[in-house]
C-alpha positions, 0 to 999 in steps of 0.5 A: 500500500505504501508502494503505490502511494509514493508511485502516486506522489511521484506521478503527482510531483512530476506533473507539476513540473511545468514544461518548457514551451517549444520557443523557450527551448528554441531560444535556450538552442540559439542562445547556447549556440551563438555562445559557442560561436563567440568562444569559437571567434575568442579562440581564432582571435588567439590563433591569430595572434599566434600564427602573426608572431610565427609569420604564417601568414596562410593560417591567419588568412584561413583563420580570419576568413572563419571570422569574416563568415561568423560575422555574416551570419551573427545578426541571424543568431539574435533572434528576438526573444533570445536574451535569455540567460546565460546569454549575455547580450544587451536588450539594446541589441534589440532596441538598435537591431540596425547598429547591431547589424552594422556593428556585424558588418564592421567586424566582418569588414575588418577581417576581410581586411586582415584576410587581405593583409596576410595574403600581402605577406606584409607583418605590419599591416597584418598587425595592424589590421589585427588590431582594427578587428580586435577593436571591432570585438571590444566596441560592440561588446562595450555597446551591446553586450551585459555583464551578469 
């Protein structure tokens, strides 16, 4: 009897778990998603800066152009709704969508340029472009990212 009186209690405790609707774990989806894009991006960054201290000048290419295409597509990994935690993106992303979407384009912008520097085989002006995407990074982040 007392068996089938904790079955019970079970059977009652797990339906009262409320269950996540479909776009609440389509927006969790996007938000893990997107999150490792940016860890992927941080690294390539990393890998970058390696490959322009050892003048390999093909892997900062090759590199870059991973970033050039994540920053093409970012803007379509905030959909609305999705600044949900963990997510650290700012409302403000939502609110200004079309500085958002320029920001994209500027980091994309920059790492064609970087592309475009290592195809020259020229160090400075790798550095230099570089350091132009690095910046492209830290603006948005100071515009649209929030720091829980």
């Amino acid at each position: 009897m007392l068996r089938y009186l904790f079955g019970f209690l079970f059977l009652l405790g797990a339906n009262a778990i409320t269950p996540v609707s479909g776009a609440q774990q389509e927006a969790s989806d996007i938000v893990r998603e997107r999150m490792e894009r940016f860890r992927e991006a941080k690294n390539q960054l990393n890998e970058i800066k390696k490959a322009l201290n050892a003048d390999d000048f093909s892997h900062v290419k090759n590199t870059a152009s991973y970033l050039r295409d994540w920053a093409r597509v970012m803007p379509n990994y905030f959909p609305e709704g999705s600044g949900i935690a963990p997510s650290e993106a700012s409302q403000r992303i939502w609110d200004e969508f079309e500085a958002f979407k320029d920001a994209a384009k500027s980091h994309e912008n920059a790492a064609t340029m970087l592309m475009e520097a290592a195809v020259s085989g020229n160090k400075d002006t790798s550095i230099s472009a570089f350091k132009t995407l690095a910046g492209t990074c830290s603006s948005c982040h100071r515009q649209f990212r929030q720091f829980r």
